[in-house]
N, CA, C and O atoms as a DFTB+ gen file, in Angstrom:
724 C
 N C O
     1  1      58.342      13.040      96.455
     2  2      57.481      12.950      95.291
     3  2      57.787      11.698      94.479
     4  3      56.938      11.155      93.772
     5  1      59.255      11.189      94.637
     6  2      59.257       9.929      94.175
     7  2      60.131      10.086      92.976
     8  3      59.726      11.012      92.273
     9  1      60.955       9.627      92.610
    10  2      61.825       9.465      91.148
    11  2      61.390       9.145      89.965
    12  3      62.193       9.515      89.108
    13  1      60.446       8.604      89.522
    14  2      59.421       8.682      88.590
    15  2      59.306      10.147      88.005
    16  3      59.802      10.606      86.976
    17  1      58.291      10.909      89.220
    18  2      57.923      11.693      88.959
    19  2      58.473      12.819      88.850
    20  3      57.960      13.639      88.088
    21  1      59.692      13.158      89.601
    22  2      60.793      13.891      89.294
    23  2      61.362      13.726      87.557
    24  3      61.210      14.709      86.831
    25  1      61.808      12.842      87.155
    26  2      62.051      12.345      86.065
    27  2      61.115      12.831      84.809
    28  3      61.470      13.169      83.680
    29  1      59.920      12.760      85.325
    30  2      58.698      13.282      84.133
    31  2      58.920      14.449      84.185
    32  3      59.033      15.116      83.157
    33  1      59.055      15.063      85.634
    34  2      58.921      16.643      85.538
    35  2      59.966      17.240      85.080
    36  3      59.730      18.448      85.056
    37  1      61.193      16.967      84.635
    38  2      62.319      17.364      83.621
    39  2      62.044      17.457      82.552
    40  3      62.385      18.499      81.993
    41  1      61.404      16.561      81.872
    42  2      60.711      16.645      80.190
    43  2      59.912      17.495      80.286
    44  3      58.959      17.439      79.509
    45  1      59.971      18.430      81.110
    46  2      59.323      19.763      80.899
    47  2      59.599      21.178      81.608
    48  3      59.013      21.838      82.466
    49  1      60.654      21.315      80.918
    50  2      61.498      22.213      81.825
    51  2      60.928      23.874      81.299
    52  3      60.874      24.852      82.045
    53  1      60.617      23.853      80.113
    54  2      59.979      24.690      79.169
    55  2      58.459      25.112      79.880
    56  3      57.744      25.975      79.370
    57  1      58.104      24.415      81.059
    58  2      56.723      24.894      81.046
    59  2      57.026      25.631      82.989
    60  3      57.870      25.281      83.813
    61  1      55.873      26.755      83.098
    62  2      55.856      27.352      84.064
    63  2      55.762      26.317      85.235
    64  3      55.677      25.113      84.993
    65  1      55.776      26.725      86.281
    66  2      55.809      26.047      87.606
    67  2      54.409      25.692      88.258
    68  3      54.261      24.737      89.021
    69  1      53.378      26.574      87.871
    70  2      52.288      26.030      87.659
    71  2      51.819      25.047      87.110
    72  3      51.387      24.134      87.813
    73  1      51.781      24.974      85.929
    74  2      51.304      23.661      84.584
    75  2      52.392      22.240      85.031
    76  3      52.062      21.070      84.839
    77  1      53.904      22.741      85.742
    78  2      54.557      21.258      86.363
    79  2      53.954      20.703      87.565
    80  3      53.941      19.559      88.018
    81  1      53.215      22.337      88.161
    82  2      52.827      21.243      89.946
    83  2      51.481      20.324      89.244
    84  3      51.373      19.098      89.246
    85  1      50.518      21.335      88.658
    86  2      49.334      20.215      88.036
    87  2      50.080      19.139      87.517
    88  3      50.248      18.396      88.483
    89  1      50.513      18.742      86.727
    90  2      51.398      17.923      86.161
    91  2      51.379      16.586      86.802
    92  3      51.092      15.416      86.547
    93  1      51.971      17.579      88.071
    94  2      52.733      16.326      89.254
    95  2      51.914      16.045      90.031
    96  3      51.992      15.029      90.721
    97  1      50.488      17.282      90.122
    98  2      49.264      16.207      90.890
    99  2      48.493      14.846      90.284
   100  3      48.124      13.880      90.952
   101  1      48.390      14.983      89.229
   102  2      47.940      13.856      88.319
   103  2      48.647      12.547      88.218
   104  3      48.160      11.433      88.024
   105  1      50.305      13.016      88.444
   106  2      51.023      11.628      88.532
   107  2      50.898      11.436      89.930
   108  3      51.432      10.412      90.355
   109  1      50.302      12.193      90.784
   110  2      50.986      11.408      92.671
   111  2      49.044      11.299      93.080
   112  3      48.752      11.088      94.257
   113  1      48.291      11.404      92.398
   114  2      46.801      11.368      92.810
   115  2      46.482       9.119      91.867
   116  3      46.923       8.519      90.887
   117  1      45.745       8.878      92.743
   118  2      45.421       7.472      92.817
   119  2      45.918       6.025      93.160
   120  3      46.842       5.764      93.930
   121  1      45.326       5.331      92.620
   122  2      46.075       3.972      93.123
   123  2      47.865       3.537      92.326
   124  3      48.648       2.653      92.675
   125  1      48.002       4.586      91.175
   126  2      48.972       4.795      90.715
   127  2      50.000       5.759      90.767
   128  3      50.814       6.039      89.887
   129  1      49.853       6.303      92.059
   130  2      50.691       7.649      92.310
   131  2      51.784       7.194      92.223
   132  3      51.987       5.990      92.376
   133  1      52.703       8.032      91.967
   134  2      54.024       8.104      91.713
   135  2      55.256       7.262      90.899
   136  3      56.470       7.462      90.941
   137  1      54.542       6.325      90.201
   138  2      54.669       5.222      89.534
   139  2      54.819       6.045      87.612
   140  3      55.353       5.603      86.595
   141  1      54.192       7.123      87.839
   142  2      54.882       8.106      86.301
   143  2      53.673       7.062      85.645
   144  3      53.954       6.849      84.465
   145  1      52.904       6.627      85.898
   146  2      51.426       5.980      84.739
   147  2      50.109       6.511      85.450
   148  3      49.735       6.351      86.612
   149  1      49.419       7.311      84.209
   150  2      47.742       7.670      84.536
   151  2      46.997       6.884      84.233
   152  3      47.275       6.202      83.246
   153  1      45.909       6.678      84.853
   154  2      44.669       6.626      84.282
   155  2      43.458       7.365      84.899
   156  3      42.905       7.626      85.968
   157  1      43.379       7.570      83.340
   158  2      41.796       8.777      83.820
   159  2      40.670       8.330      83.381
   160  3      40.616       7.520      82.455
   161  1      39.706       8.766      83.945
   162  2      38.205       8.183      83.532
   163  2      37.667       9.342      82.263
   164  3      37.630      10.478      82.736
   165  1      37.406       9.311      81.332
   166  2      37.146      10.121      80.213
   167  2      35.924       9.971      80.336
   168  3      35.706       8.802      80.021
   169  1      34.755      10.584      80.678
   170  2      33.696      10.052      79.933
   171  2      32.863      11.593      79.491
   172  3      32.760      12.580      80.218
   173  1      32.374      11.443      78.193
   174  2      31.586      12.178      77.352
   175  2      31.052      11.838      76.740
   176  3      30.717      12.589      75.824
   177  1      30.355       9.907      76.762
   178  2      29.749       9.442      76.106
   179  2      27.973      10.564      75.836
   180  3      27.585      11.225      74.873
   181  1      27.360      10.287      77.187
   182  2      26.144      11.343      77.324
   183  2      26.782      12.718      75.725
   184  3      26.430      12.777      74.546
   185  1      27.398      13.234      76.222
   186  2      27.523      14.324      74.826
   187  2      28.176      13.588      73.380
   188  3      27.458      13.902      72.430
   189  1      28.937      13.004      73.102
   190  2      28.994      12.100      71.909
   191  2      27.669      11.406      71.608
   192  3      27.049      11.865      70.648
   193  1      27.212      10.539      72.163
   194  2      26.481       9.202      71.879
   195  2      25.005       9.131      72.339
   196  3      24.359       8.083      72.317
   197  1      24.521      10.311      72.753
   198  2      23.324      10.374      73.527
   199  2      23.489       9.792      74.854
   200  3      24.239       8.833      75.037
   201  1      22.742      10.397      75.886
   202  2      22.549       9.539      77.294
   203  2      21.952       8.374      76.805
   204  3      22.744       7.457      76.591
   205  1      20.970       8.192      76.610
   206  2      20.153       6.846      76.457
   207  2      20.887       5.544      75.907
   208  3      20.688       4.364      76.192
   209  1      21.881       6.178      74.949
   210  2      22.707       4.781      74.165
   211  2      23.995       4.579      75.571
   212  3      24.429       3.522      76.030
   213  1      24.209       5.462      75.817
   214  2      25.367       5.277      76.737
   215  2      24.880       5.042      78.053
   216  3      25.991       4.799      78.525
   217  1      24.042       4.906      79.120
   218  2      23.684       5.628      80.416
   219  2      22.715       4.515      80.738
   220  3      22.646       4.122      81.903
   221  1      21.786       3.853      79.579
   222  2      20.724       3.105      80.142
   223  2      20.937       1.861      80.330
   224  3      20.075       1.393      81.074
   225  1      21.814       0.992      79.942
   226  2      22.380      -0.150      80.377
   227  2      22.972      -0.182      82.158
   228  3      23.497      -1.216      82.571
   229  1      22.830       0.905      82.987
   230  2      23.698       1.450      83.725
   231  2      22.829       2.702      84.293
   232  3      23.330       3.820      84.174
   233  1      22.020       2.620      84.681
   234  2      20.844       3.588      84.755
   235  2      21.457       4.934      85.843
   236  3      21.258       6.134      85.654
   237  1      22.250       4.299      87.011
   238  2      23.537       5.275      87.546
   239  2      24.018       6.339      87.178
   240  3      23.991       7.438      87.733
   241  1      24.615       5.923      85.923
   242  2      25.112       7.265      84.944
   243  2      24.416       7.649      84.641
   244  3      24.958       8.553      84.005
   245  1      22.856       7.858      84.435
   246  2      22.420       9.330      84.677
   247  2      22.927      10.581      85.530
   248  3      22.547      11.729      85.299
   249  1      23.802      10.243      86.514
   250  2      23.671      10.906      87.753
   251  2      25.172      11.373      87.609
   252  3      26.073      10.534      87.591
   253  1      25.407      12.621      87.515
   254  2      26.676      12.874      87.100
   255  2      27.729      12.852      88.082
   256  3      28.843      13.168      87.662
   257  1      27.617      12.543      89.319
   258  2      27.724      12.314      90.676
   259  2      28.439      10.967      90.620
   260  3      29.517      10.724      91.162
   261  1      27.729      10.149      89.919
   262  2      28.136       8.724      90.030
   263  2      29.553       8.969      88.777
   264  3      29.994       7.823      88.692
   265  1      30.182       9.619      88.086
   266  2      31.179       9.400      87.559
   267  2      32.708       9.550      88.056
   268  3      33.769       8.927      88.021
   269  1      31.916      11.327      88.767
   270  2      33.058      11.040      89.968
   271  2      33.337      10.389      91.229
   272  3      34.270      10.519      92.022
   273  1      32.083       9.498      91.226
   274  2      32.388       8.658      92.756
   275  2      33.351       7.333      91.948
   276  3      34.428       6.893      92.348
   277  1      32.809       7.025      91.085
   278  2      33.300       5.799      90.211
   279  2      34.674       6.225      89.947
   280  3      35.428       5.253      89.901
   281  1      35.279       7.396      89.750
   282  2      36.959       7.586      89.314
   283  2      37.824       7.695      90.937
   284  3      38.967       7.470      91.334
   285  1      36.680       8.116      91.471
   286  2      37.712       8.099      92.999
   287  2      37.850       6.288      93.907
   288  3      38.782       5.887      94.605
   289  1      36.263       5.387      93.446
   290  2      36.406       4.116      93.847
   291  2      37.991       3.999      93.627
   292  3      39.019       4.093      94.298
   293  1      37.564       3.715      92.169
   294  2      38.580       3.119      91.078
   295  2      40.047       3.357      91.161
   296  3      41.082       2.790      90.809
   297  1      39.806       4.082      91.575
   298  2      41.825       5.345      92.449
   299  2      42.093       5.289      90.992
   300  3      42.846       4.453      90.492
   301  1      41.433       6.232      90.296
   302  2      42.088       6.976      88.977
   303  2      43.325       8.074      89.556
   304  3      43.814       8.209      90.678
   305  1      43.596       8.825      88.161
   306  2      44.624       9.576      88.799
   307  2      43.929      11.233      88.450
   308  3      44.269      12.386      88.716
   309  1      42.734      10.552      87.677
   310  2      42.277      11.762      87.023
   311  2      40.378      11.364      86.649
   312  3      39.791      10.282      86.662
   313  1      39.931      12.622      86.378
   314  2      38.496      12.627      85.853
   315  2      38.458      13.572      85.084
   316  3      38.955      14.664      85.355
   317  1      37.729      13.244      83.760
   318  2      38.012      13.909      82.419
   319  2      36.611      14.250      82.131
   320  3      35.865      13.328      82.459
   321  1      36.161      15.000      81.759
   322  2      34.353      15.449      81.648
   323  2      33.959      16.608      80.976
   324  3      34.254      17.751      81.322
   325  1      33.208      16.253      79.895
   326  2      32.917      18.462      79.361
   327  2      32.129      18.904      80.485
   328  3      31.599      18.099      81.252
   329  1      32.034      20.144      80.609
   330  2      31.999      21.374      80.871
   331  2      30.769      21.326      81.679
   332  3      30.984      21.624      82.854
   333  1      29.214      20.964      81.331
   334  2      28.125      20.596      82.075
   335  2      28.674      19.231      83.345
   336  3      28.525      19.257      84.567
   337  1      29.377      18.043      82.404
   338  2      29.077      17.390      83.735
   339  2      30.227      17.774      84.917
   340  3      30.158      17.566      86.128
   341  1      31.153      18.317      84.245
   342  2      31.973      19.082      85.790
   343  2      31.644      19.883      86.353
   344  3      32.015      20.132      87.500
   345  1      30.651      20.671      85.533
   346  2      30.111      21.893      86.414
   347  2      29.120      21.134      87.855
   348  3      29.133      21.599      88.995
   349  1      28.191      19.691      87.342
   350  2      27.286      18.902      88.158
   351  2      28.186      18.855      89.512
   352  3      27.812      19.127      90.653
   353  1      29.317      18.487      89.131
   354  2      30.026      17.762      90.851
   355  2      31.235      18.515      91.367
   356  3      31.692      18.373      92.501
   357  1      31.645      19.209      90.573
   358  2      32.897      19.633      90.596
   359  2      33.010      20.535      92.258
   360  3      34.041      20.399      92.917
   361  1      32.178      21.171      92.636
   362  2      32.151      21.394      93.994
   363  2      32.041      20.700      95.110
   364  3      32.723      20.737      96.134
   365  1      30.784      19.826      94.717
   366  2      30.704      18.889      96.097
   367  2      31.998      17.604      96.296
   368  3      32.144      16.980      97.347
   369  1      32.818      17.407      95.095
   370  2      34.116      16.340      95.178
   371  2      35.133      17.362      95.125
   372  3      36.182      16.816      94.786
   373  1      35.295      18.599      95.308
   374  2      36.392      19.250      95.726
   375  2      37.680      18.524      96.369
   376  3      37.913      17.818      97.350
   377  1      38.398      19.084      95.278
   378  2      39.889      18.367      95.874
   379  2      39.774      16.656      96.267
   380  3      40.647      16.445      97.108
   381  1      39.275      15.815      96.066
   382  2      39.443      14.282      95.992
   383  2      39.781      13.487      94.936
   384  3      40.091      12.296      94.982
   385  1      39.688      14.368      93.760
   386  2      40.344      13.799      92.393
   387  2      40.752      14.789      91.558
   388  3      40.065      15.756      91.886
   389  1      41.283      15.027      90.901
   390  2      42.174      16.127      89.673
   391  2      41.016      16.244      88.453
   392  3      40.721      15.397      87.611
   393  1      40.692      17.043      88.574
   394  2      39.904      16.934      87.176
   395  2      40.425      17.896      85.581
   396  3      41.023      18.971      85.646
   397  1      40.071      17.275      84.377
   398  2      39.966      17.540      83.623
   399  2      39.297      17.906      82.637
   400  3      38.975      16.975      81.899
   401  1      38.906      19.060      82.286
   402  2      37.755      19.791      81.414
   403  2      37.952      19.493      79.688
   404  3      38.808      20.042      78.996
   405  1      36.904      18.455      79.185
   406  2      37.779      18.105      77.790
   407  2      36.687      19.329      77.228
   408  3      35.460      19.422      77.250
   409  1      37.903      20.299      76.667
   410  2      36.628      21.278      76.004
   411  2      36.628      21.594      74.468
   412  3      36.462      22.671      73.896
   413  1      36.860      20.352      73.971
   414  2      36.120      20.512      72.815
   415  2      35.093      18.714      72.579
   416  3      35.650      17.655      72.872
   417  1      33.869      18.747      72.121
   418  2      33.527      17.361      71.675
   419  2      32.346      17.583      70.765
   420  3      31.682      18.562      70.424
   421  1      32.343      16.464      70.540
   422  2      31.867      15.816      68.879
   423  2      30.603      15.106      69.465
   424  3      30.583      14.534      70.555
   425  1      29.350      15.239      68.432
   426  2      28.303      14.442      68.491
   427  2      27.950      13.543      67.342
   428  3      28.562      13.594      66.275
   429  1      27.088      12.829      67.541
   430  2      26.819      12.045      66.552
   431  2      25.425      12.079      65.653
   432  3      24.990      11.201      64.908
   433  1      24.892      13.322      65.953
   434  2      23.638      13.676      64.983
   435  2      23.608      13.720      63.731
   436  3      22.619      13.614      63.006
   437  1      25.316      13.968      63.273
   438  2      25.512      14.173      62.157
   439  2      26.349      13.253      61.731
   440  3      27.286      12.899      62.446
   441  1      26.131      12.709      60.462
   442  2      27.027      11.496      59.835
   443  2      28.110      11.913      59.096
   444  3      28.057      12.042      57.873
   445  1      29.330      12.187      59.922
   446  2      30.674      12.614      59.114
   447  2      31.378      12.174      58.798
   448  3      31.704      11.225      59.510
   449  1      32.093      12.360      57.744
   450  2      33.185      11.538      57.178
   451  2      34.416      11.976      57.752
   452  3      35.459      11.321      57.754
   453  1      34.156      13.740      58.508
   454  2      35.341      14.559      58.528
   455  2      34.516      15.311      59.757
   456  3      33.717      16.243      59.664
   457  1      35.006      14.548      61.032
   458  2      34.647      15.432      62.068
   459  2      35.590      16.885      62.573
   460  3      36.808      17.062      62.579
   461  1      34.371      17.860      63.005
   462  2      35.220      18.868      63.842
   463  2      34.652      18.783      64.722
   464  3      33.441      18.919      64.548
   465  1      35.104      18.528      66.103
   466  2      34.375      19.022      67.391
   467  2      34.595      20.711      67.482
   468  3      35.487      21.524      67.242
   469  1      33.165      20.701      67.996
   470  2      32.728      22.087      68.806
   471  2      33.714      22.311      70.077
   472  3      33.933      21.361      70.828
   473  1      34.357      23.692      70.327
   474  2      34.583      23.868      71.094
   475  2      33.380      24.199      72.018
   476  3      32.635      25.090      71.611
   477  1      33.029      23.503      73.419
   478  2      32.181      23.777      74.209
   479  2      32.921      24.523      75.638
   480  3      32.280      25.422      76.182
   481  1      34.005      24.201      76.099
   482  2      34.137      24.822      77.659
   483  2      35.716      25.634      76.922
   484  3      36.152      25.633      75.771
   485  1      36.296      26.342      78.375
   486  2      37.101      27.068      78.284
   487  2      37.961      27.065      79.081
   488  3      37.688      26.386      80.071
   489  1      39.589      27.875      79.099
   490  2      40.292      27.880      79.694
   491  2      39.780      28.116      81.407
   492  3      39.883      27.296      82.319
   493  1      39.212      29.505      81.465
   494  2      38.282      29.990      82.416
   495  2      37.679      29.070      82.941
   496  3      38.093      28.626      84.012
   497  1      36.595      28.564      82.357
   498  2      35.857      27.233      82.833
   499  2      36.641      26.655      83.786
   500  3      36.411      26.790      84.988
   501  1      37.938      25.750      83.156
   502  2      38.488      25.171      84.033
   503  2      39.183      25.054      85.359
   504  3      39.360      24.156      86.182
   505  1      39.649      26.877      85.184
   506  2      39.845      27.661      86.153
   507  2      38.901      27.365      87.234
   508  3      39.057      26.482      88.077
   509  1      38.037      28.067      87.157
   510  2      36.481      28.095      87.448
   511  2      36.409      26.794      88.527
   512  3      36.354      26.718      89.754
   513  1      36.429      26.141      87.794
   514  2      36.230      25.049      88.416
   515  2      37.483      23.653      89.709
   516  3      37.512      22.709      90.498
   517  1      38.342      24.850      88.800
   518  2      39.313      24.144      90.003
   519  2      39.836      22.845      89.588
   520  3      40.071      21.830      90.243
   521  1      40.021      23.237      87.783
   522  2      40.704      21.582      87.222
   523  2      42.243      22.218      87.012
   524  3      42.651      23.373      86.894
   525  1      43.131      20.447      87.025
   526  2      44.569      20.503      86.525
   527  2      44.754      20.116      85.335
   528  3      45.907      19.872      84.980
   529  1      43.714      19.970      84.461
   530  2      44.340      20.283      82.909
   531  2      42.720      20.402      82.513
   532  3      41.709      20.250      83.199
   533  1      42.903      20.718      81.198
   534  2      42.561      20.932      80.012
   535  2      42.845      19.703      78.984
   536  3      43.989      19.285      78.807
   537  1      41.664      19.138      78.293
   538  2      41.907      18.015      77.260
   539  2      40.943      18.676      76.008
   540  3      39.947      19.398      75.988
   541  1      41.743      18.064      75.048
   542  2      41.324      18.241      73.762
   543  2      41.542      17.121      72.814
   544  3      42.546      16.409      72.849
   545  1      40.378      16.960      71.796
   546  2      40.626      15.948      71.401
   547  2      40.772      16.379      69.701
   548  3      40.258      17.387      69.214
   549  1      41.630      15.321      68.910
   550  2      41.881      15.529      67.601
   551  2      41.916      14.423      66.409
   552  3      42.562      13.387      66.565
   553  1      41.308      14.642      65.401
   554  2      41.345      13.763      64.599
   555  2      42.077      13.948      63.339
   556  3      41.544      14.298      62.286
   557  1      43.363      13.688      63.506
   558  2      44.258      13.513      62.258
   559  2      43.281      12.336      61.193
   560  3      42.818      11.210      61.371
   561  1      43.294      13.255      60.125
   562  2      42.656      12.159      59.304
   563  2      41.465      12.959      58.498
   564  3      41.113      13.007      57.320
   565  1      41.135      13.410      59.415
   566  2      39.883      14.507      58.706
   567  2      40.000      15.655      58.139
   568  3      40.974      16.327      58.477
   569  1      39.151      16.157      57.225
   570  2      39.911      17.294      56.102
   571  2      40.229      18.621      57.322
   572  3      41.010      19.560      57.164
   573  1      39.446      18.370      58.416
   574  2      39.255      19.857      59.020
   575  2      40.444      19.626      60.002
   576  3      40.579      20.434      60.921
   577  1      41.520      18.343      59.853
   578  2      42.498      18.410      61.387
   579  2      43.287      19.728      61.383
   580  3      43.656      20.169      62.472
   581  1      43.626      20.510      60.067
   582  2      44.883      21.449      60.591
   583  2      43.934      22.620      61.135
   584  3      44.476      23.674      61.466
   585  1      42.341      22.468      61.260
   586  2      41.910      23.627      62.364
   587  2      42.008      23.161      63.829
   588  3      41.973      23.920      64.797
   589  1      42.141      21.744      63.878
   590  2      41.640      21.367      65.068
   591  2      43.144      21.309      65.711
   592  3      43.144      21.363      66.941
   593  1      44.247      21.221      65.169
   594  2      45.640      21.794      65.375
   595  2      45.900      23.175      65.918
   596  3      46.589      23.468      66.896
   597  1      45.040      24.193      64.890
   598  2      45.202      25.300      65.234
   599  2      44.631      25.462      66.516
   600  3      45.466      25.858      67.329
   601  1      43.306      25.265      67.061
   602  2      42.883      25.207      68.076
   603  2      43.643      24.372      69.490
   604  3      43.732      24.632      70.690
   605  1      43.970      23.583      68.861
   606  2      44.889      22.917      70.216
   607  2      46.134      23.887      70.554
   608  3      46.571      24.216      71.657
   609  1      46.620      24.284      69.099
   610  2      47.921      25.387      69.596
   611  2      47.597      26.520      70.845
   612  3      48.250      26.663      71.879
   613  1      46.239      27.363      70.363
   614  2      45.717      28.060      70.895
   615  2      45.482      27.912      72.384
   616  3      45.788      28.784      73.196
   617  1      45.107      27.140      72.589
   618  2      44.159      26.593      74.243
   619  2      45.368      25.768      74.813
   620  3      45.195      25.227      75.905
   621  1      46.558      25.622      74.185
   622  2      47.223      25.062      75.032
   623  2      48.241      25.960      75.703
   624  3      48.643      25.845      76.861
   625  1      48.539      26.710      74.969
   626  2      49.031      28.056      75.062
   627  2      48.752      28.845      76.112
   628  3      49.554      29.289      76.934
   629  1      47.061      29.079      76.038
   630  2      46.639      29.849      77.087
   631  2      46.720      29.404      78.494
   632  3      46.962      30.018      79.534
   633  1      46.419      28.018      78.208
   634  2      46.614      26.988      79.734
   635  2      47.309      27.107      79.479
   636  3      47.080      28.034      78.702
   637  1      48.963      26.823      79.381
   638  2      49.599      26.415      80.004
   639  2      50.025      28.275      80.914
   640  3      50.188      28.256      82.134
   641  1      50.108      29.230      80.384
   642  2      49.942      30.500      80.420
   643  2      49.475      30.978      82.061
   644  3      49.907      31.742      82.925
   645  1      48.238      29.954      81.881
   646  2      47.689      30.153      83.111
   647  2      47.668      29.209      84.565
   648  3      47.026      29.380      85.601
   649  1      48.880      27.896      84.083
   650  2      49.252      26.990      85.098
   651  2      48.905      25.434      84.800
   652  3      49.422      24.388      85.194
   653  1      47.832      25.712      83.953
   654  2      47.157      24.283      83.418
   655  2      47.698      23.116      82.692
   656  3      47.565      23.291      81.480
   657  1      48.025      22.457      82.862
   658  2      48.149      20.751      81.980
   659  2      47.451      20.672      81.131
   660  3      46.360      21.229      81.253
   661  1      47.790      19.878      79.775
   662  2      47.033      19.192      78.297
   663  2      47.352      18.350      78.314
   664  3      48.434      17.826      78.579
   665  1      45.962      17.884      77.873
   666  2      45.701      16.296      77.934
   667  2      45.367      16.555      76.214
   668  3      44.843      17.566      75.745
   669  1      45.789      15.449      75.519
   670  2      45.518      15.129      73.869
   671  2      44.952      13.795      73.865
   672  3      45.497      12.722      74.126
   673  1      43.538      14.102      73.459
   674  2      42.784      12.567      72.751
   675  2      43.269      12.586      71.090
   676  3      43.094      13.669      70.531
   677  1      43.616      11.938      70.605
   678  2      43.840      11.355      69.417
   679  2      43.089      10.353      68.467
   680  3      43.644       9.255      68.513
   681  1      41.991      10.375      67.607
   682  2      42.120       9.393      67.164
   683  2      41.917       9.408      65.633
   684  3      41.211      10.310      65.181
   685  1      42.437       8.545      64.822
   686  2      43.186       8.521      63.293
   687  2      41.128       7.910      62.769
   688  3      40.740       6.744      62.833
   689  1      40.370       8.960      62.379
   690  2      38.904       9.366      61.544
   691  2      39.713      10.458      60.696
   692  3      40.753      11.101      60.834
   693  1      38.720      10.334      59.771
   694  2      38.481      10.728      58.710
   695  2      38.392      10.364      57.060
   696  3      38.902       9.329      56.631
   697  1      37.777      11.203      56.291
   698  2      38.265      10.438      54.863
   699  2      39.419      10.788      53.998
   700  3      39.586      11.014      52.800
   701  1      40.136      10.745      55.044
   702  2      41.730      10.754      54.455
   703  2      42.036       9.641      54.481
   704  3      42.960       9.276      53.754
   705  1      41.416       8.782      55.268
   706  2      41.950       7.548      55.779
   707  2      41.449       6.514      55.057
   708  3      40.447       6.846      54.424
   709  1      41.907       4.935      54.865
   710  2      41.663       4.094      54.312
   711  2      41.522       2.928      55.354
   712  3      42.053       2.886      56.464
   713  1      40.912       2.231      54.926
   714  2      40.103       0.832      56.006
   715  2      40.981      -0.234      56.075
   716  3      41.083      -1.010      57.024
   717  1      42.042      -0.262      54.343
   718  2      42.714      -0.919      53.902
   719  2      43.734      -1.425      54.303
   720  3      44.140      -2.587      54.299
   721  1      44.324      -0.071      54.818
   722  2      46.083       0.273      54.886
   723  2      46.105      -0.325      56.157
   724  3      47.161      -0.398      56.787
């Protein structure tokens, strides 16, 4: 498996033997296996940003097909997607890339100062589908982060419970924050 990855899998001695083998598929899957560095293809633009702003420069990504052919070109180590577009491929790319169910996300219909994403998919889901983690994303910064804390406690819990890996998007929104500092 490689010394790298041995090495990672100690910083987690606390988690079941399940949630370490996912773990360790994500570090030994792509052009970066075993080297202890990911990269995953995230995309949820289509549910953030509309298809049309995201998709039509690139008329391809309509096709939810083309995201996971594009993370396996690319020798990611991972593919990150809510809940509809993994449900699109997630069978016919069986076992050729690790996937990840980000199940909570945010749209942009609404002009916030203080986002909460919707939880949309589920532990199950991911099950379901035959992913090695679970991602969630959080915005320290916004009045609503210590729910979106609470919720990460929750769902990470259950995955890991049930064998699964967490993945944490992070990013510092809200109007807690200053433009300044």
């Amino acid at each position: 498996m490689g010394d790298r990855v041995q090495e990672i899998l100690s910083w987690y001695s606390s988690d079941n033997a399940g949630t370490k083998t996912n773990i360790a598929r994500l570090l030994r899957s792509g052009k970066l296996a075993g080297t202890g560095r990911l990269v995953i293809l995230p995309v949820d633009q289509g549910f953030e940003h509309g298809p049309a702003r995201s998709f039509a420069p690139n008329a391809p990504g309509y096709n939810p097909h083309y995201h996971f052919q594009l993370a396996i070109d690319a020798g990611c180590n991972a593919y990150a997607a809510p809940l509809g577009f993994l449900e699109a491929g997630a069978s016919h790319f069986a076992g050729q890339i690790p996937l990840i169910l980000k199940l909570n996300n945010h749209d942009v219909l609404h002009d916030e100062k203080d986002p909460l994403p919707s939880v949309t998919g589920s532990v199950n889901d991911a099950l379901r589908l035959g992913c090695s983690a679970v991602g969630f994303t959080i915005y320290p910064g916004s009045s609503h982060c210590n729910a979106m804390y609470e919720q990460l406690r929750a769902i990470s819990e259950e995955a890991k419970e049930r064998g699964l890996a967490v993945v944490v998007w992070s990013y510092p929104r809200g109007s807690v924050l200053s433009k300044r500092r």
